[in-house]
TILO-518884 format. One record per residue: x, y, z of N, C-alpha, C in turn; chain; residue number from 1. Coordinates in pm, 1 decimal, padded with zeros to 6 digits. Each point is the difference from the previous one (the first is absolute). Layout:
BEGIN
PT     n_xx     n_yy     n_zz    ca_xx    ca_yy    ca_zz     c_xx     c_yy     c_zz cadena num
PT        X        Y        Z        X        Y        Z        X        Y        Z      A NUM
...
END
This chain:
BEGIN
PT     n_xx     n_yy     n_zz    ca_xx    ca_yy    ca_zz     c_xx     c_yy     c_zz cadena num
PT  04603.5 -01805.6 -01678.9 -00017.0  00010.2  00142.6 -00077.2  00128.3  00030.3      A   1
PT -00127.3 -00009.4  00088.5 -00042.3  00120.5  00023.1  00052.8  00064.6  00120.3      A   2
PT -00022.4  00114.3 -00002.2  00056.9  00102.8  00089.7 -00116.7  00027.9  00128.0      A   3
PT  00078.0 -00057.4  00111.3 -00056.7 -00001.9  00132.7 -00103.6  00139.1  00029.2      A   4
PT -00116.3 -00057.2  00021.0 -00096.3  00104.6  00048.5 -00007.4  00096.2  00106.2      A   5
PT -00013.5  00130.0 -00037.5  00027.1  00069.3  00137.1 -00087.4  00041.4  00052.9      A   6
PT  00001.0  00021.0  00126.5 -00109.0  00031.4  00112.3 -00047.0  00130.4 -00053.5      A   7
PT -00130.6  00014.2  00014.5 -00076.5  00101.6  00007.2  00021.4  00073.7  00145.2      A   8
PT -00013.5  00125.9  00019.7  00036.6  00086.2  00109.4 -00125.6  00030.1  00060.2      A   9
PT -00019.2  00019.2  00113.4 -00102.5  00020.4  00057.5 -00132.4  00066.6 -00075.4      A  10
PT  00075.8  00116.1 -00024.9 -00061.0  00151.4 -00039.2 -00063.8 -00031.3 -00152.6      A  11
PT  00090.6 -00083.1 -00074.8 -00023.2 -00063.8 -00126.2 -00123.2 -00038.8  00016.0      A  12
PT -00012.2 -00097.5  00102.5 -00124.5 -00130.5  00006.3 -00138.9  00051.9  00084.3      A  13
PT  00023.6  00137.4  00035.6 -00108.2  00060.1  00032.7 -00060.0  00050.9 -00069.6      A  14
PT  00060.4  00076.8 -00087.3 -00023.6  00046.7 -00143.6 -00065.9 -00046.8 -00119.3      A  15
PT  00050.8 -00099.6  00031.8 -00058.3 -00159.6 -00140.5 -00126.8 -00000.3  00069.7      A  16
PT -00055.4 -00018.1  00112.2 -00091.8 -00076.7  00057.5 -00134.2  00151.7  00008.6      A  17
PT  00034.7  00055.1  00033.4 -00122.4  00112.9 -00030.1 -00003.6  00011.6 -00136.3      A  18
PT  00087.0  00015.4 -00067.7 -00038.3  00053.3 -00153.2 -00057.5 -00165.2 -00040.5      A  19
PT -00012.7 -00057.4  00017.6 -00062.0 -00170.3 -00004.7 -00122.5  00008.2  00034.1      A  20
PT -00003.8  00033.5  00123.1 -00154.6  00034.9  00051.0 -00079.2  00100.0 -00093.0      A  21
PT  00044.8  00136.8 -00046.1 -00044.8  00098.4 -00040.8 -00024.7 -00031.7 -00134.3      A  22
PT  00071.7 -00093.9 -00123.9 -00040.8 -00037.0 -00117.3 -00082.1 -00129.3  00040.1      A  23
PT -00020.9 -00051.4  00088.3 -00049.7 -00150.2 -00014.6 -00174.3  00061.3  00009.4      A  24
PT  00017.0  00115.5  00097.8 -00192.8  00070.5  00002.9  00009.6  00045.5 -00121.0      A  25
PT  00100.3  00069.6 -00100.7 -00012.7  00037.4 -00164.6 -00094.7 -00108.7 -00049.4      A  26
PT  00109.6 -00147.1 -00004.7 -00031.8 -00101.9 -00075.5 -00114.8 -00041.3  00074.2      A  27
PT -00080.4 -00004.3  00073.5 -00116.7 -00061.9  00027.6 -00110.7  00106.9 -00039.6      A  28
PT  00055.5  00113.4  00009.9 -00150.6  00106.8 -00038.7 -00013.1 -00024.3 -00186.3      A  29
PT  00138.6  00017.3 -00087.7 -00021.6  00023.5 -00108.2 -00053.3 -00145.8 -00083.9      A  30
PT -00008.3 -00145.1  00086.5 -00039.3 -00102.7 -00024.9 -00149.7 -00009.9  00048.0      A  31
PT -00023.1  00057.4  00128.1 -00177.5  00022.1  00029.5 -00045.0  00064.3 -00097.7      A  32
PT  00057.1  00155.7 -00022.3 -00082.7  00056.4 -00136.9  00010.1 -00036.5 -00098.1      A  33
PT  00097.5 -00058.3 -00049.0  00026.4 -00034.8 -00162.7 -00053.1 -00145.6 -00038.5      A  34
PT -00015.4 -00089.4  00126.2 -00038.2 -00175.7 -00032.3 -00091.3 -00017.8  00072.0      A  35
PT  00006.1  00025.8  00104.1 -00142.2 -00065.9  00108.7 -00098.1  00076.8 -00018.1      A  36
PT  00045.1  00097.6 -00001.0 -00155.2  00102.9  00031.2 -00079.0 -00000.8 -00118.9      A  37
PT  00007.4 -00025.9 -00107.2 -00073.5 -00028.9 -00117.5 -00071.8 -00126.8  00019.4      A  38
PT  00053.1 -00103.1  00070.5 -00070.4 -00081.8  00030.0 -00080.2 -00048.9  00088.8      A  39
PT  00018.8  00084.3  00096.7 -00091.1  00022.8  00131.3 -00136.0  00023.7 -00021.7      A  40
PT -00079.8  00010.7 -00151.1 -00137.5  00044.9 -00022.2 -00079.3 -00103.2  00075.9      A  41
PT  00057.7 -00134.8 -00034.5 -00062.6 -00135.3  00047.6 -00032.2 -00027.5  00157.0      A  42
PT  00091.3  00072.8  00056.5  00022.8 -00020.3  00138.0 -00085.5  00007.7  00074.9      A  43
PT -00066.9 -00020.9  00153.4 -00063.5  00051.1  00108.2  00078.8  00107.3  00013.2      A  44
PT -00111.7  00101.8  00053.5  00079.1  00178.4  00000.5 -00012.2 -00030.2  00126.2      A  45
PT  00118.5  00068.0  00110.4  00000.3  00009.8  00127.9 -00114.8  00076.0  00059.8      A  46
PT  00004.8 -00014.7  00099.2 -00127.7  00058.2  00085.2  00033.7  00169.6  00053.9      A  47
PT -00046.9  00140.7 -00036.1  00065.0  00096.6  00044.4  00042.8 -00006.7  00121.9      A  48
PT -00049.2 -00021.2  00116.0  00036.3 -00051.3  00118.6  00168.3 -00059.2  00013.1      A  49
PT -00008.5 -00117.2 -00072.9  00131.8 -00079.7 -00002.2  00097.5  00089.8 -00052.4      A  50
PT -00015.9  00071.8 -00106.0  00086.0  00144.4 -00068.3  00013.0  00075.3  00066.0      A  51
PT -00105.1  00060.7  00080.3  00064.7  00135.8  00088.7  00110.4 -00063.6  00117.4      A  52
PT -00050.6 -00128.7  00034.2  00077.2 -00085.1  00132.2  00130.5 -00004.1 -00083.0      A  53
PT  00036.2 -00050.1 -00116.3  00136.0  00010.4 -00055.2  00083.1  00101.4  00031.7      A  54
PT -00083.0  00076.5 -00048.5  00056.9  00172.8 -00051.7  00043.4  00038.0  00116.3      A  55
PT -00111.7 -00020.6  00078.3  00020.3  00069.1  00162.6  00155.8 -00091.3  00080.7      A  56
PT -00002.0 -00104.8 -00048.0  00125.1 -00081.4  00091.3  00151.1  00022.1 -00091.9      A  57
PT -00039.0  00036.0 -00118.0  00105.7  00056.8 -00059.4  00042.7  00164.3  00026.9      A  58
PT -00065.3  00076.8  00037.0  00063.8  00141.5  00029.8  00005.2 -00056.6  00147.3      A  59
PT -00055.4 -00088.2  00070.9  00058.1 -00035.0  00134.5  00167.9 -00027.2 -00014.7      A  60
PT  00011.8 -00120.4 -00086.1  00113.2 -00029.2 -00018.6  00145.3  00144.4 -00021.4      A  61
PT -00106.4  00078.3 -00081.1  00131.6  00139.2 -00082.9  00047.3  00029.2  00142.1      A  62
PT -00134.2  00072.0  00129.0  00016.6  00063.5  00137.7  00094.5 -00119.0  00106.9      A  63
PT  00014.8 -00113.2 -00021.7  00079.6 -00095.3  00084.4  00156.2  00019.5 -00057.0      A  64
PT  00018.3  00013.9 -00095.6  00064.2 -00022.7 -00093.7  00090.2  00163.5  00036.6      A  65
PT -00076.6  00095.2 -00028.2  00070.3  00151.5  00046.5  00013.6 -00007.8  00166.4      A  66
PT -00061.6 -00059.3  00078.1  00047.9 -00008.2  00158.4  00115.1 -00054.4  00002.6      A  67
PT  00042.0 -00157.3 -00045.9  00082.1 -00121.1 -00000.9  00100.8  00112.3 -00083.0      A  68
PT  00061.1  00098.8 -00025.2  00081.5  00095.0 -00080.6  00098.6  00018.7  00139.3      A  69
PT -00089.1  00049.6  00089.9  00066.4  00055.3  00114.0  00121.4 -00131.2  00049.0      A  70
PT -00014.1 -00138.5 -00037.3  00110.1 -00101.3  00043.2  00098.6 -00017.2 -00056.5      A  71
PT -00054.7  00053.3 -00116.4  00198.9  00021.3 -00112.2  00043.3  00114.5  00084.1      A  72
PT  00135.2 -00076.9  00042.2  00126.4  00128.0  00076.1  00037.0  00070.6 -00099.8      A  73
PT  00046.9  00090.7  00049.9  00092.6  00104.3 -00087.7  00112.6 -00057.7 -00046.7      A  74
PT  00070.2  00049.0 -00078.1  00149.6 -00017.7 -00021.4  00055.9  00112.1  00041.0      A  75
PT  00111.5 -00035.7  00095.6  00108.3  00066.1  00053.0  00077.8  00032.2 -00103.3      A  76
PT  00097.8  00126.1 -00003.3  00044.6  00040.1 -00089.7  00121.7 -00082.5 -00036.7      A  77
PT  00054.9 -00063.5  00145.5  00123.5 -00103.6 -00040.1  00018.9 -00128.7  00032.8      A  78
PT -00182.7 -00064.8 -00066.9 -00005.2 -00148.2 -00072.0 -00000.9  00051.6 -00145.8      A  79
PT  00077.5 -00052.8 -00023.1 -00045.3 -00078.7 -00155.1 -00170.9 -00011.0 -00008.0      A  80
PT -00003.6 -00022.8 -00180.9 -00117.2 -00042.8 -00045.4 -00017.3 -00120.1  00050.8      A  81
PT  00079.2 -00091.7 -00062.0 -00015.4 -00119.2  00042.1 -00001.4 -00053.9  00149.1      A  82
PT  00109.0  00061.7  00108.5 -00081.0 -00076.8  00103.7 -00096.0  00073.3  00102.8      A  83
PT -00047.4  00084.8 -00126.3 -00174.0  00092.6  00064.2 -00082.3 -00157.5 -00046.1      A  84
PT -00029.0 -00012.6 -00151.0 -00067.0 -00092.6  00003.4  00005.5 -00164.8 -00001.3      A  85
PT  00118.6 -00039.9  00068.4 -00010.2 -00135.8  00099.3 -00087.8  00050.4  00116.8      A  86
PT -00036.2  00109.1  00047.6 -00061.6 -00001.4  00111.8 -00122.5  00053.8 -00024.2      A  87
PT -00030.1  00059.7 -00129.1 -00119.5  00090.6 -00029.9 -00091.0 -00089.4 -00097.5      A  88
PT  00037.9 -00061.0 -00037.5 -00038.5 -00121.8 -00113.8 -00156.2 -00057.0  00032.1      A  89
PT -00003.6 -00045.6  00143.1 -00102.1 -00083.8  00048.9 -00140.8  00099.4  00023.3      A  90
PT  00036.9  00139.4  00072.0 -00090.9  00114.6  00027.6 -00063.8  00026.1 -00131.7      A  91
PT  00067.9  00019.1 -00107.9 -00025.4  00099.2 -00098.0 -00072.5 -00124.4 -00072.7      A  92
PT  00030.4 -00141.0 -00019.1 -00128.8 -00044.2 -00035.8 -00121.6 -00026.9  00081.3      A  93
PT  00002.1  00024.0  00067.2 -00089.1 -00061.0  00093.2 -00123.0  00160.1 -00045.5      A  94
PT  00075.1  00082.0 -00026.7 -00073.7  00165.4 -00037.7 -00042.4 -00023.7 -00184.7      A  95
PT  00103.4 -00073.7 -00037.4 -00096.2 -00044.6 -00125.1 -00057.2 -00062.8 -00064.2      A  96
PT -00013.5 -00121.7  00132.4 -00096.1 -00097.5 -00036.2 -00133.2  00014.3 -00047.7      A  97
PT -00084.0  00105.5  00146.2 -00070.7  00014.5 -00045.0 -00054.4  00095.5 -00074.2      A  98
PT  00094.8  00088.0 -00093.6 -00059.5  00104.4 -00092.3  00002.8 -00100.7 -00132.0      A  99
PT  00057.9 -00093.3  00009.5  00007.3 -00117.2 -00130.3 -00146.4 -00060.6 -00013.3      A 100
PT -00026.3 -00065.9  00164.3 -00139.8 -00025.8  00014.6 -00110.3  00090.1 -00071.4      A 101
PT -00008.3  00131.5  00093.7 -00083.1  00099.4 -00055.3 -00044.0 -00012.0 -00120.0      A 102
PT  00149.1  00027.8 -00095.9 -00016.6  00044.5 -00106.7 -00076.7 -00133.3 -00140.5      A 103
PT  00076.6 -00134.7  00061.2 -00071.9 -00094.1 -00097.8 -00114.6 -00080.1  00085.2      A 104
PT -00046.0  00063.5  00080.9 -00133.6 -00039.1  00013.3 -00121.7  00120.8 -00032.8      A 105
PT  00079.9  00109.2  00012.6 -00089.1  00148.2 -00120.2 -00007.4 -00074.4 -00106.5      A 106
PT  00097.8 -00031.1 -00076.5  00042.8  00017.9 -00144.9 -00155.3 -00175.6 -00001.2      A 107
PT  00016.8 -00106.6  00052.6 -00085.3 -00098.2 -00001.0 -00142.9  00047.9 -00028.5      A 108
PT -00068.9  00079.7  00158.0 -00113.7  00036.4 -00059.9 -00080.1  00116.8 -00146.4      A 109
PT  00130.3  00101.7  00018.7  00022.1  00017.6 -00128.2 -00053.5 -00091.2 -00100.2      A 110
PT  00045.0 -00082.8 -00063.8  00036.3 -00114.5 -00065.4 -00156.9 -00057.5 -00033.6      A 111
PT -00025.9 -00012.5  00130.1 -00167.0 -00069.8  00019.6 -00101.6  00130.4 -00044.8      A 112
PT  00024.8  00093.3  00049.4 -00133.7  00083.0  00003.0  00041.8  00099.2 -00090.6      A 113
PT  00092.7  00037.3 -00045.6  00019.2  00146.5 -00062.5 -00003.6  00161.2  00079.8      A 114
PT -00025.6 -00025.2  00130.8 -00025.2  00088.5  00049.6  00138.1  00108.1  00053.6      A 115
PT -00017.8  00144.5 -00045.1  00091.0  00061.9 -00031.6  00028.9  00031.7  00192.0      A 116
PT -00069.6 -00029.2  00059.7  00098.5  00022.1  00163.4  00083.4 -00057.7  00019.8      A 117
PT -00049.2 -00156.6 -00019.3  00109.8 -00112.9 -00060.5  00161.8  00049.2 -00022.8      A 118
PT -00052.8  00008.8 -00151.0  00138.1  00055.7 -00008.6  00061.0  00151.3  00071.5      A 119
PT -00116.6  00097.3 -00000.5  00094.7  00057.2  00101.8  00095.6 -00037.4  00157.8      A 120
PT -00077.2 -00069.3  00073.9  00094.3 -00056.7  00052.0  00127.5 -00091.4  00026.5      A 121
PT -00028.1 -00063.3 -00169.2  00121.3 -00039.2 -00044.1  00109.3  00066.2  00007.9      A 122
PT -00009.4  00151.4 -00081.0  00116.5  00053.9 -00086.6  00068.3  00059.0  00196.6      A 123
PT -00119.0  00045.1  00078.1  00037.3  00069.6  00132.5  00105.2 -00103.6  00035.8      A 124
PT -00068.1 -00110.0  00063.5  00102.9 -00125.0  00041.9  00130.9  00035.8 -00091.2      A 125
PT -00010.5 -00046.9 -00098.9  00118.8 -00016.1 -00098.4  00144.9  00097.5 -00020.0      A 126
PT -00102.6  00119.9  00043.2  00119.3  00144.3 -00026.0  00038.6  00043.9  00138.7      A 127
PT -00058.2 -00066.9  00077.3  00033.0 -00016.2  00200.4  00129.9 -00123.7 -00040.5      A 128
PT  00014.6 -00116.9 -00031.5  00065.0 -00112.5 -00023.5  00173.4  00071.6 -00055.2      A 129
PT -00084.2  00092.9 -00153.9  00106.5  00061.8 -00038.6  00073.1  00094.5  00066.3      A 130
PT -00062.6  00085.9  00061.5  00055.0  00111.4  00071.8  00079.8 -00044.7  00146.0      A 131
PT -00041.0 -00157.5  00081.8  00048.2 -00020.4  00101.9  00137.9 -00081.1 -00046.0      A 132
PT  00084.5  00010.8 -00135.1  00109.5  00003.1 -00064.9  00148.7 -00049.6  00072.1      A 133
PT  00042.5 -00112.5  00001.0  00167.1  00026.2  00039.0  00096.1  00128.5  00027.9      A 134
PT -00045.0  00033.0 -00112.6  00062.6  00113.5  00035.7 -00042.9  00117.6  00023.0      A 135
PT -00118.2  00020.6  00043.5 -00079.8  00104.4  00084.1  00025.4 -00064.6  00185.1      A 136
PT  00037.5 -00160.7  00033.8  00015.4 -00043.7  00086.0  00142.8  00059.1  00082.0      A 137
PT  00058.1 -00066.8 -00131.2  00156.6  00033.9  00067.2 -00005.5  00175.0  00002.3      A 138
PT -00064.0  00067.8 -00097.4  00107.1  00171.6  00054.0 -00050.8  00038.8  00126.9      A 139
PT -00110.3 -00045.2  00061.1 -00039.1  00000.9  00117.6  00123.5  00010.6  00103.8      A 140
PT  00079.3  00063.6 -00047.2  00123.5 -00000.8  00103.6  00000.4  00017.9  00121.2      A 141
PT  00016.2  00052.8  00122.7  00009.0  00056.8  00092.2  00102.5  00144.2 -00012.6      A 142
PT  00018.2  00116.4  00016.2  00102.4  00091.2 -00068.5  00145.4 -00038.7  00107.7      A 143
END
């Protein structure tokens, strides 16, 4: 007989879900460089135009992304973790949606062109994604 499954806690499942986001741009960059991008010789090369328009809508995305910060509430000192994020859950992705965007549509043209802005705006996106953290969310306390 197996032993009844237990609920994941709020704070748990916020946790899972950024660090999800944050290895899933791992696993797509270290699969562009290590599998695709070797094979991309064959390809139509994007148009610089279409690349800077990427690049440019991806550090758009990082600056929407650091505004949309200001809608995660604080945590009061006497909620809980958990029912901070039943209510913080929806804000705080909505703030890392699009640094997810950003970052694997950098890491894409990357991929295509080799071009090292590319990836710099990858790793920017990416370490914005990391740094806007669960738990950089929650100590946001109020004193």
């Amino acid at each position: 007989m197996t032993a009844p499954a237990s609920a994941q806690s709020p704070a748990q499942a916020a946790r899972l879900i950024h660090a999800s986001l944050c290895l899933g741009v791992l696993l797509f960059a270290g699969v562009t460089h290590f599998v695709t991008r070797p094979s991309m010789a064959d390809q139509v090369a994007l148009s610089p135009n279409l690349v800077r328009t990427i690049l440019a809508a991806a550090l758009g995305a990082c600056v929407v992304a650091l505004i949309l910060r200001r809608r995660v509430p604080p945590r009061p000192r006497d909620v809980s973790a958990d029912l901070y994020w039943t209510t913080a859950a929806s804000p705080a992705l909505v703030v890392w949606a699009p640094l997810e965007a950003a970052s694997i549509a950098a890491v894409y043209v990357y991929g295509r062109t080799g071009s090292a802005a590319a990836l710099a705006v990858a790793i920017v996106a990416w370490l914005l994604l990391v740094a806007l953290n669960p738990w950089s969310l929650d100590r946001l306390a109020s004193p």
